[in-house]
mmCIF file as gemmi writes it, N, C-alpha and C atoms, coordinates in Angstrom:
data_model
loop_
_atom_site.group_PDB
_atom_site.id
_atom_site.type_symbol
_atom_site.label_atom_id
_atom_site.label_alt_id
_atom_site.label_comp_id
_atom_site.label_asym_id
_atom_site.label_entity_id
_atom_site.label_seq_id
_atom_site.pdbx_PDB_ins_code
_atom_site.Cartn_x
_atom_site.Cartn_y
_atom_site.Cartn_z
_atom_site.occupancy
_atom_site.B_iso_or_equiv
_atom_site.pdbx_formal_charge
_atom_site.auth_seq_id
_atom_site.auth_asym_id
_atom_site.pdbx_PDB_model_num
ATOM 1 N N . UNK Axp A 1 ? 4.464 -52.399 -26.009 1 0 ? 1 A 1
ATOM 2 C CA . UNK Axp A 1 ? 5.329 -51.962 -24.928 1 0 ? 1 A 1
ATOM 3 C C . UNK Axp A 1 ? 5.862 -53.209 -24.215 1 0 ? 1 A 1
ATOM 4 N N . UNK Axp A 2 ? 7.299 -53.251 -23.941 1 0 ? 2 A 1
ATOM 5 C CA . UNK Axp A 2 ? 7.729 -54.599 -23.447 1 0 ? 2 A 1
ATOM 6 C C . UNK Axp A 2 ? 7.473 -54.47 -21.739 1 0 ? 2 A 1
ATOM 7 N N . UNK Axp A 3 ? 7 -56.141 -21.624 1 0 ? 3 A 1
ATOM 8 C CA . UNK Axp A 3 ? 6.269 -56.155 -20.296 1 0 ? 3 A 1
ATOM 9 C C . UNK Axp A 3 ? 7.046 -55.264 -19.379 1 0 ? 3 A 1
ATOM 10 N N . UNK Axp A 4 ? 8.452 -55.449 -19.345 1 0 ? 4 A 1
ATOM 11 C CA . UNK Axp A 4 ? 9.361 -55.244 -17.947 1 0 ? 4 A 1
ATOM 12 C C . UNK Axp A 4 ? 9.303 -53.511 -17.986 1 0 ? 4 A 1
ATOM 13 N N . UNK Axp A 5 ? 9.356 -52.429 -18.754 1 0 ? 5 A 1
ATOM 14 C CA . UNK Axp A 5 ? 8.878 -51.443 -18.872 1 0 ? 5 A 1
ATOM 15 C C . UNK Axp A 5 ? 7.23 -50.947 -18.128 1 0 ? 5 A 1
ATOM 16 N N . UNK Axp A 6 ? 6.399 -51.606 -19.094 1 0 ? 6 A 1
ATOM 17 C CA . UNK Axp A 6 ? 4.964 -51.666 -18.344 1 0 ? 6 A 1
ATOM 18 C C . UNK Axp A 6 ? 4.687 -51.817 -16.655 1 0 ? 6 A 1
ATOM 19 N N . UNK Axp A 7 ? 5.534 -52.613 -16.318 1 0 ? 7 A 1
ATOM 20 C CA . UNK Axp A 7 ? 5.457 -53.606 -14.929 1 0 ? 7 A 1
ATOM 21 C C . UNK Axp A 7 ? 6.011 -52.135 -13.838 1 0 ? 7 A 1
ATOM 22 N N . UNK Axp A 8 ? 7.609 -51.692 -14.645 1 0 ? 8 A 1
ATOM 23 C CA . UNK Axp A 8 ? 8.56 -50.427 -14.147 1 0 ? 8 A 1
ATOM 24 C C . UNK Axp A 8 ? 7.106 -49.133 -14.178 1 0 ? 8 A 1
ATOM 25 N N . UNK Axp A 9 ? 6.065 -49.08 -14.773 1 0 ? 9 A 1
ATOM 26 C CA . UNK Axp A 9 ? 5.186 -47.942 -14.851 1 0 ? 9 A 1
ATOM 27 C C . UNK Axp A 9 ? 4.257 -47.929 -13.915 1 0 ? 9 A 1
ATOM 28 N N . UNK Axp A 10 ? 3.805 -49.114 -14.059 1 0 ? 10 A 1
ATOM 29 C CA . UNK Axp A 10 ? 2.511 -49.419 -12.727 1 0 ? 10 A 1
ATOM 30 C C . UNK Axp A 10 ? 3.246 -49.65 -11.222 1 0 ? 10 A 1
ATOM 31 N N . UNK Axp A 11 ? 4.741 -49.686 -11.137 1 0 ? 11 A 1
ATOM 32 C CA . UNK Axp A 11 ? 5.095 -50.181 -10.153 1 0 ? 11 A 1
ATOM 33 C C . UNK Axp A 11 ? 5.144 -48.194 -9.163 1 0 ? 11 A 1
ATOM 34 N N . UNK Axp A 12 ? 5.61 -47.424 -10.182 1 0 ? 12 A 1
ATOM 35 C CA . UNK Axp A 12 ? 6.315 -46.183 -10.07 1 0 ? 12 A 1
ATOM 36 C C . UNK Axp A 12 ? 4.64 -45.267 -10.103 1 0 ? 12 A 1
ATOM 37 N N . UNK Axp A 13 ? 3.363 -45.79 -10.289 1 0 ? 13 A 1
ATOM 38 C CA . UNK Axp A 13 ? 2.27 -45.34 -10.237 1 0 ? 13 A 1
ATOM 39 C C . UNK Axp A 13 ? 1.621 -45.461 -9.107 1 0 ? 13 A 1
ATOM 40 N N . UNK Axp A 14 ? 2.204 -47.009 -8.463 1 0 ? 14 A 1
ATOM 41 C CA . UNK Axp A 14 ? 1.367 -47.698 -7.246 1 0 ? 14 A 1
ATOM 42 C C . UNK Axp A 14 ? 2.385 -46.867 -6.484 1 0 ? 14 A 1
ATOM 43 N N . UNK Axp A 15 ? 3.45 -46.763 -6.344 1 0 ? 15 A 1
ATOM 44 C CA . UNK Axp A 15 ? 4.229 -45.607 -5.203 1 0 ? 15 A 1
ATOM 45 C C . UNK Axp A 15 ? 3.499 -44.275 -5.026 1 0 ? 15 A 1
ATOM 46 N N . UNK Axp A 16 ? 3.383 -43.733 -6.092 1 0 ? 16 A 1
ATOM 47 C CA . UNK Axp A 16 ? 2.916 -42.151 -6.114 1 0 ? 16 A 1
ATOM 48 C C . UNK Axp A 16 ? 1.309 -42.334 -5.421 1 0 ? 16 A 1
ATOM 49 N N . UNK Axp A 17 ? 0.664 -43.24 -5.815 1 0 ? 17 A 1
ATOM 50 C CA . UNK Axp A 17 ? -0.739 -43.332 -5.182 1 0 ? 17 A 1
ATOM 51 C C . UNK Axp A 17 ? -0.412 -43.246 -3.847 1 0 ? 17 A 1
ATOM 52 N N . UNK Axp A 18 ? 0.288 -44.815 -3.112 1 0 ? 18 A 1
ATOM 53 C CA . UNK Axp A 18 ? 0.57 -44.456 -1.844 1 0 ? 18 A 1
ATOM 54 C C . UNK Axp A 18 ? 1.411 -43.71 -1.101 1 0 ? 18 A 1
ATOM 55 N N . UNK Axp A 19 ? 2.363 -43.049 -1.75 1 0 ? 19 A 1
ATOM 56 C CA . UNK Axp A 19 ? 3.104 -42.182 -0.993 1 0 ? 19 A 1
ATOM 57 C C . UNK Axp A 19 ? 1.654 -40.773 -0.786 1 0 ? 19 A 1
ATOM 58 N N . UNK Axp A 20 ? 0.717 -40.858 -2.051 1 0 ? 20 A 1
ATOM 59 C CA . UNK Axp A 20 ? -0.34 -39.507 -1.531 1 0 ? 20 A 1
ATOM 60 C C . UNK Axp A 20 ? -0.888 -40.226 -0.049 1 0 ? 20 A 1
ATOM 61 N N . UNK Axp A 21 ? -1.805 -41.271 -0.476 1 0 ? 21 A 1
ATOM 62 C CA . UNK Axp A 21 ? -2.333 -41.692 0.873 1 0 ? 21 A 1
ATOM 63 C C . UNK Axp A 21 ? -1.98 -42.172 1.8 1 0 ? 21 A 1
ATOM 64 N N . UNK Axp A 22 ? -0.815 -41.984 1.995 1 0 ? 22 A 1
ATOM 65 C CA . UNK Axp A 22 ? -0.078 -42.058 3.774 1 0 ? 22 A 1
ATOM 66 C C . UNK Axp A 22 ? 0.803 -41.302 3.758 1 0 ? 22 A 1
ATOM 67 N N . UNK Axp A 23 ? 0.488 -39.734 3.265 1 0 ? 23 A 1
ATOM 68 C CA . UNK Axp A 23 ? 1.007 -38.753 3.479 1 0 ? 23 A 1
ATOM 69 C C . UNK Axp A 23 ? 0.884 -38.336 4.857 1 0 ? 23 A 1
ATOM 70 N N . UNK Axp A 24 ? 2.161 -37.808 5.686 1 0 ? 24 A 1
ATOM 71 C CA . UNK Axp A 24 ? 1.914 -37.8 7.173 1 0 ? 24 A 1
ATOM 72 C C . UNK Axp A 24 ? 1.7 -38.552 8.325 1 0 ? 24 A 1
ATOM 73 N N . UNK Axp A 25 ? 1.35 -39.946 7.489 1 0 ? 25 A 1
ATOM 74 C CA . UNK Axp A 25 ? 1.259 -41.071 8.336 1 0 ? 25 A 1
ATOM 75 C C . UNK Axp A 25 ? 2.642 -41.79 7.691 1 0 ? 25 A 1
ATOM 76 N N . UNK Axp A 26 ? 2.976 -42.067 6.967 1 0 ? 26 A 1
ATOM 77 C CA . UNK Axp A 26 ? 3.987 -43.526 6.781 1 0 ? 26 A 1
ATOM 78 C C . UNK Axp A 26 ? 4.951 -42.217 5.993 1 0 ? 26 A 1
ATOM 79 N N . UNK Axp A 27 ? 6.425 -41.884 5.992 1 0 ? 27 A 1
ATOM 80 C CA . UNK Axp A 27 ? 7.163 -41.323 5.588 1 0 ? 27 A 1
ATOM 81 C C . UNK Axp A 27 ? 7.31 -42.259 3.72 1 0 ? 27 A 1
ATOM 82 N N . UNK Axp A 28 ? 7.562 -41.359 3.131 1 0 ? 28 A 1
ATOM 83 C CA . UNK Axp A 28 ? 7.675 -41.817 1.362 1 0 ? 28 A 1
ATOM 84 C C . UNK Axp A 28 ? 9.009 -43.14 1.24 1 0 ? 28 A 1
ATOM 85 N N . UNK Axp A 29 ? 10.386 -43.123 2.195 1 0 ? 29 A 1
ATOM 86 C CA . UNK Axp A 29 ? 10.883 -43.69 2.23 1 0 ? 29 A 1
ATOM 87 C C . UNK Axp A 29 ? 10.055 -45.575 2.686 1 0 ? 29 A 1
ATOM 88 N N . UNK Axp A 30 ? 9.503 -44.783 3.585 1 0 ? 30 A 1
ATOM 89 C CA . UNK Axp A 30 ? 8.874 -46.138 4.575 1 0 ? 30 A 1
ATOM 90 C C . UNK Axp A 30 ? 7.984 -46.745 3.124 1 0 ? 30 A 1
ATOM 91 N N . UNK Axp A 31 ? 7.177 -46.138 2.441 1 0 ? 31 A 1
ATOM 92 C CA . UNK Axp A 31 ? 6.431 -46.409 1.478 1 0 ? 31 A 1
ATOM 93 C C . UNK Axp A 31 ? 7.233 -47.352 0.469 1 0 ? 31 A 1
ATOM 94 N N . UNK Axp A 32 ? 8.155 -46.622 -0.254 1 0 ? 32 A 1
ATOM 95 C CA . UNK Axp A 32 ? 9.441 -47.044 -0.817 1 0 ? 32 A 1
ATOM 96 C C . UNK Axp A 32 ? 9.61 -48.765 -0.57 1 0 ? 32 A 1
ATOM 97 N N . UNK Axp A 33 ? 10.151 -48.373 0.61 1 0 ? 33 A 1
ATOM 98 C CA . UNK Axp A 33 ? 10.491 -49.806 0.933 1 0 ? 33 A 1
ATOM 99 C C . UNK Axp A 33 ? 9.378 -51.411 0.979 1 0 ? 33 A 1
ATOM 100 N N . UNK Axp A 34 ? 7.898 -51.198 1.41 1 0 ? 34 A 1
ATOM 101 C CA . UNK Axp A 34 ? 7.309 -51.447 1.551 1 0 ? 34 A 1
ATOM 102 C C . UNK Axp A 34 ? 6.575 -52.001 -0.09 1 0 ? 34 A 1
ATOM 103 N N . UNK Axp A 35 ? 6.899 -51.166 -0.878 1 0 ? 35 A 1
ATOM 104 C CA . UNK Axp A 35 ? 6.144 -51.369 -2.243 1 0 ? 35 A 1
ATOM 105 C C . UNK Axp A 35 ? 7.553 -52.049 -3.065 1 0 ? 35 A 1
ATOM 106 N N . UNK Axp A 36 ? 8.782 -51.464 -2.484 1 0 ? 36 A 1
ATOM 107 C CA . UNK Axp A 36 ? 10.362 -52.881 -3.332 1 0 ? 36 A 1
ATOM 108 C C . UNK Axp A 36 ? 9.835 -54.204 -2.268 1 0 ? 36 A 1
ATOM 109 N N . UNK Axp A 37 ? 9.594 -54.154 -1.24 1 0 ? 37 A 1
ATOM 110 C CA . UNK Axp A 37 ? 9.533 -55.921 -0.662 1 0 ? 37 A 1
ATOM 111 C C . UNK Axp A 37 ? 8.507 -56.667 -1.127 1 0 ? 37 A 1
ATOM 112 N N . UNK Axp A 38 ? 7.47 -55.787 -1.172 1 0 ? 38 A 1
ATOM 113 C CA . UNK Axp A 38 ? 5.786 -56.47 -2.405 1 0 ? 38 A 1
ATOM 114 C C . UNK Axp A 38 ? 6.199 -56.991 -3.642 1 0 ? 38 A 1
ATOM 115 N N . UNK Axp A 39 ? 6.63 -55.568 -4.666 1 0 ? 39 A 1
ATOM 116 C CA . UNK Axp A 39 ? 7.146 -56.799 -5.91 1 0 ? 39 A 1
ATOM 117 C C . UNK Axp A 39 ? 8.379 -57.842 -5.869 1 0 ? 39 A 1
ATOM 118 N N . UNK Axp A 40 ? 8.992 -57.491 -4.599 1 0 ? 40 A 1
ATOM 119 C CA . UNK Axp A 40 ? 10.633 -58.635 -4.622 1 0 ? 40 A 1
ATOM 120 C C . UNK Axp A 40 ? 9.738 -60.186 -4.323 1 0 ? 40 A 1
ATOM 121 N N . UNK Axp A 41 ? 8.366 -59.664 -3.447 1 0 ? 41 A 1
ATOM 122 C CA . UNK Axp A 41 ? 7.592 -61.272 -3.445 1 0 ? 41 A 1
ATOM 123 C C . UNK Axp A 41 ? 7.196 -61.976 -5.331 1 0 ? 41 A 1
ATOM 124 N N . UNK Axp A 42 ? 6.666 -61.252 -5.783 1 0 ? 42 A 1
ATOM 125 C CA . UNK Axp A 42 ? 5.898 -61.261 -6.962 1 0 ? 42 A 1
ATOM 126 C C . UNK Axp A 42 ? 7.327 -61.384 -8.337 1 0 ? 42 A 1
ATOM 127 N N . UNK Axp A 43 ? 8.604 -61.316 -7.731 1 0 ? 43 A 1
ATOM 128 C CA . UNK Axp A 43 ? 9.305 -61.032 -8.714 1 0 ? 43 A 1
ATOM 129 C C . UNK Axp A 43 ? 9.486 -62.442 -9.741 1 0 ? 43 A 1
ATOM 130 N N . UNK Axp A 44 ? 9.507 -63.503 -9.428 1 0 ? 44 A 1
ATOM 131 C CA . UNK Axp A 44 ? 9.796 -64.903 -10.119 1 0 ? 44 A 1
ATOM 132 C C . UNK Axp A 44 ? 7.877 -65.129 -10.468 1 0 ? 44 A 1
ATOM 133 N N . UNK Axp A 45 ? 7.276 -64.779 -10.385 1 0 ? 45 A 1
ATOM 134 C CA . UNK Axp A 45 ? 5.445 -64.952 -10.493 1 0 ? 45 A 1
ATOM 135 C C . UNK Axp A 45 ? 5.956 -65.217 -12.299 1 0 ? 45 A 1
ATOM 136 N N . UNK Axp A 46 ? 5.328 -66.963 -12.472 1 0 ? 46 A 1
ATOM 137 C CA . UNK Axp A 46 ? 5.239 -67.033 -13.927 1 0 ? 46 A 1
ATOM 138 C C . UNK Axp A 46 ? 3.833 -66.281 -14.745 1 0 ? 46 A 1
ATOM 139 N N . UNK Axp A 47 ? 3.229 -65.469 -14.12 1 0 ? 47 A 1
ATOM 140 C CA . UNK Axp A 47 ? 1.936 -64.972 -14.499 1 0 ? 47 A 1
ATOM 141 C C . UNK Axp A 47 ? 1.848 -63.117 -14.12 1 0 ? 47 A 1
ATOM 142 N N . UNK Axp A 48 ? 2.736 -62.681 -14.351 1 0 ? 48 A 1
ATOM 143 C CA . UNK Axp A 48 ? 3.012 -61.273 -14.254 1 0 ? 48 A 1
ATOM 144 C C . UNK Axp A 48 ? 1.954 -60.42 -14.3 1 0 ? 48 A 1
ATOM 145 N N . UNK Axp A 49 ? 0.746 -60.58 -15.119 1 0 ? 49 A 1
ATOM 146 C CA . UNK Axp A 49 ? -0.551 -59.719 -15.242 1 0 ? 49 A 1
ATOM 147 C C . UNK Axp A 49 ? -1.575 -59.498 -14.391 1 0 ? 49 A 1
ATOM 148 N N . UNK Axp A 50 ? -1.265 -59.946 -13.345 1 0 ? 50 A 1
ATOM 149 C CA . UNK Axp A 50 ? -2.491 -59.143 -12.22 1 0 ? 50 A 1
ATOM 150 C C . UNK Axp A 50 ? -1.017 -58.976 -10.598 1 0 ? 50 A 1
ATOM 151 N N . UNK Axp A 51 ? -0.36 -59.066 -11.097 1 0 ? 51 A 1
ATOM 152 C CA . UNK Axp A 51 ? 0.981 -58.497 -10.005 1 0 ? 51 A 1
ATOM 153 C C . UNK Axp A 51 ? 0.652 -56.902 -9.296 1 0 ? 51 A 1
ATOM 154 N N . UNK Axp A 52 ? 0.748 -55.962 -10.38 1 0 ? 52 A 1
ATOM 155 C CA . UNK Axp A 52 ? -0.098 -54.521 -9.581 1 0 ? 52 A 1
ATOM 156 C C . UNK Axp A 52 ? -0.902 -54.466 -9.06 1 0 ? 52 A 1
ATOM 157 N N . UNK Axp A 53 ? -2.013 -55.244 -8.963 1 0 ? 53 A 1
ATOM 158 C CA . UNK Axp A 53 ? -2.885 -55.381 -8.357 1 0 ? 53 A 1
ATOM 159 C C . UNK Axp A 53 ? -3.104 -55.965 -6.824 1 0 ? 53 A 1
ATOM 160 N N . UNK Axp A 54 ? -2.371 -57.259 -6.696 1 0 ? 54 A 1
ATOM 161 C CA . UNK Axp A 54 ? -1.601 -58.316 -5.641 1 0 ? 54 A 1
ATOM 162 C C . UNK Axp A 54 ? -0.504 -56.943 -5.068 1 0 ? 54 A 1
ATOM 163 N N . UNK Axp A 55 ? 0.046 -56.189 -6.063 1 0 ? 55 A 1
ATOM 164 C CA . UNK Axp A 55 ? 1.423 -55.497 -5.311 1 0 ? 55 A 1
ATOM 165 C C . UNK Axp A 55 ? 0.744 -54.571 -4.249 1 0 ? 55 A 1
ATOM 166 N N . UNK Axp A 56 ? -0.654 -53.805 -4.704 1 0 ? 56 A 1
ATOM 167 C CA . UNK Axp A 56 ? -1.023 -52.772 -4.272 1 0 ? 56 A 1
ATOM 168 C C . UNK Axp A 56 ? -1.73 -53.117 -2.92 1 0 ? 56 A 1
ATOM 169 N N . UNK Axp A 57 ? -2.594 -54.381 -3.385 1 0 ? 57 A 1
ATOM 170 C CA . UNK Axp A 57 ? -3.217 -54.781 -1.794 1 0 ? 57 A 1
ATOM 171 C C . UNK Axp A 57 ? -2.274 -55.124 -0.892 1 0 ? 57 A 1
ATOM 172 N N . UNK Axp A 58 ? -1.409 -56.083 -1.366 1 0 ? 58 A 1
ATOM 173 C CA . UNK Axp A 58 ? -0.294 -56.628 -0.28 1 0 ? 58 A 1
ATOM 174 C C . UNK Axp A 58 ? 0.055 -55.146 0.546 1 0 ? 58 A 1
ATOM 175 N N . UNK Axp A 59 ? 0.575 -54.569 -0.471 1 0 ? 59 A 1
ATOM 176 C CA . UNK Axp A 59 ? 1.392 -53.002 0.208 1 0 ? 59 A 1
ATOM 177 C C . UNK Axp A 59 ? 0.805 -52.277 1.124 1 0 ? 59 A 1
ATOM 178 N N . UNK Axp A 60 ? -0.777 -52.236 0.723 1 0 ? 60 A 1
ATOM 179 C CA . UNK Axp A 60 ? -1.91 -51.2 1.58 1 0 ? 60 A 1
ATOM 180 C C . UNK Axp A 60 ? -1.64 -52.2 2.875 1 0 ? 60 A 1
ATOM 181 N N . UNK Axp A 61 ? -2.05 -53.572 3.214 1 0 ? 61 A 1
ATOM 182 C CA . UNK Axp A 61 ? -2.179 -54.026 4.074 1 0 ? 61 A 1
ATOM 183 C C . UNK Axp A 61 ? -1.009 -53.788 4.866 1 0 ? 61 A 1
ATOM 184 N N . UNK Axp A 62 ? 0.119 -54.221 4.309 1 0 ? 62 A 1
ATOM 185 C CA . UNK Axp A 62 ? 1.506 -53.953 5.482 1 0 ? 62 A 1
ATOM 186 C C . UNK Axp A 62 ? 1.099 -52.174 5.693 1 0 ? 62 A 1
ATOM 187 N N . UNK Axp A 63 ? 1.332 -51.213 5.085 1 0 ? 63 A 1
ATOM 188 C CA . UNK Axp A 63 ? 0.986 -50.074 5.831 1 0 ? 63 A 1
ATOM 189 C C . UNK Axp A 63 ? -0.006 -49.646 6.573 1 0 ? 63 A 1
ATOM 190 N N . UNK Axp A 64 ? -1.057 -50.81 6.736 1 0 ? 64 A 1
ATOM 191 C CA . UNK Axp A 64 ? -1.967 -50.775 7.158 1 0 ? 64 A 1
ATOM 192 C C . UNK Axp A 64 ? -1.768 -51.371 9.024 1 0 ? 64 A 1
ATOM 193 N N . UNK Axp A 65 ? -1.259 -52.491 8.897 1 0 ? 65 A 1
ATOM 194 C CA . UNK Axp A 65 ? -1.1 -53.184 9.838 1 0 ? 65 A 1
ATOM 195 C C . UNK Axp A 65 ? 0.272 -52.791 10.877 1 0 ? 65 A 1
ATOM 196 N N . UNK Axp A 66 ? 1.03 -52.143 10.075 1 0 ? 66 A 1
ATOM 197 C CA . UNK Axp A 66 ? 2.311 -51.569 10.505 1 0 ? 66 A 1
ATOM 198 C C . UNK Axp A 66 ? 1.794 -50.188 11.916 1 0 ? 66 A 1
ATOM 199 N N . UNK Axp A 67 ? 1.045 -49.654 11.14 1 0 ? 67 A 1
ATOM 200 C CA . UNK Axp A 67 ? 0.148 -48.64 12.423 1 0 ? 67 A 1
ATOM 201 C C . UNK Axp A 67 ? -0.796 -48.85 13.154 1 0 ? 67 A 1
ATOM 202 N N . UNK Axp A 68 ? -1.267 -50.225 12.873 1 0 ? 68 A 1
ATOM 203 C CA . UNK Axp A 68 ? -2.282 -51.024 14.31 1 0 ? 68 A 1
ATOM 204 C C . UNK Axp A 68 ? -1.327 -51.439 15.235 1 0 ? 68 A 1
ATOM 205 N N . UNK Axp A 69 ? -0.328 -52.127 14.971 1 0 ? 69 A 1
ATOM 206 C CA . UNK Axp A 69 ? 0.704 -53.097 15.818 1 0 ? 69 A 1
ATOM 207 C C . UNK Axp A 69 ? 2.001 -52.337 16.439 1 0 ? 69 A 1
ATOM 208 N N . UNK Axp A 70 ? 1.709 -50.562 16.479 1 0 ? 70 A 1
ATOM 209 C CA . UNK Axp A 70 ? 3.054 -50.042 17.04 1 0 ? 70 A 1
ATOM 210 C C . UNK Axp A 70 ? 4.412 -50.537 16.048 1 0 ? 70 A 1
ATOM 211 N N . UNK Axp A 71 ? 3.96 -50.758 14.688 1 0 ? 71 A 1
ATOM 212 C CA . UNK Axp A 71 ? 5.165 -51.086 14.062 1 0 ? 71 A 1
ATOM 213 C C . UNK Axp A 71 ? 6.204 -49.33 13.579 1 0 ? 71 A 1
ATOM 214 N N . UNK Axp A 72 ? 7.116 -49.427 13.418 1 0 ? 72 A 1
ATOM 215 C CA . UNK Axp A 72 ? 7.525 -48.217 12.69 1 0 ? 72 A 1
ATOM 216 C C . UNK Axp A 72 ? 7.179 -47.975 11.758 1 0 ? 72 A 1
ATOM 217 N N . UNK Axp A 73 ? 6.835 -46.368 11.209 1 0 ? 73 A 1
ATOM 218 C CA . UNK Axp A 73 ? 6.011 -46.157 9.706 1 0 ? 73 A 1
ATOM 219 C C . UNK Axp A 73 ? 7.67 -46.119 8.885 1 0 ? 73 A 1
């Protein structure tokens, strides 16, 4: 399976996870956006294979920190 496909699967997997768990708290759009600015960091990464992983923590944390700090969900 060519990487950029693979990368498009786990990226569209790590959404659906968090759009479940900040259901009601962070709107799916807000999610959206939050999980395109994670991989737009990771996008030039000469080491692509632990990126979902880096994408998913990075992401949890901004939605995380976004509702301690009065940020908008």
């Amino acid at each position: 399976m060519p990487a950029a496909l693979l990368m498009s699967q786990e990226r569209e997997r790590l959404l659906a996870r968090l759009t479940a768990r900040y259901a009601g708290i962070r709107s799916p759009e807000r999610v959206r956006e939050v999980v395109d600015e994670v991989y737009a960091r990771f996008a030039g990464a000469r080491i692509q294979t632990y990126v979902p992983v880096l994408a998913e923590h990075a992401a949890r944390e901004l939605l995380d920190d976004h509702g301690r700090d009065g940020g908008i969900p």
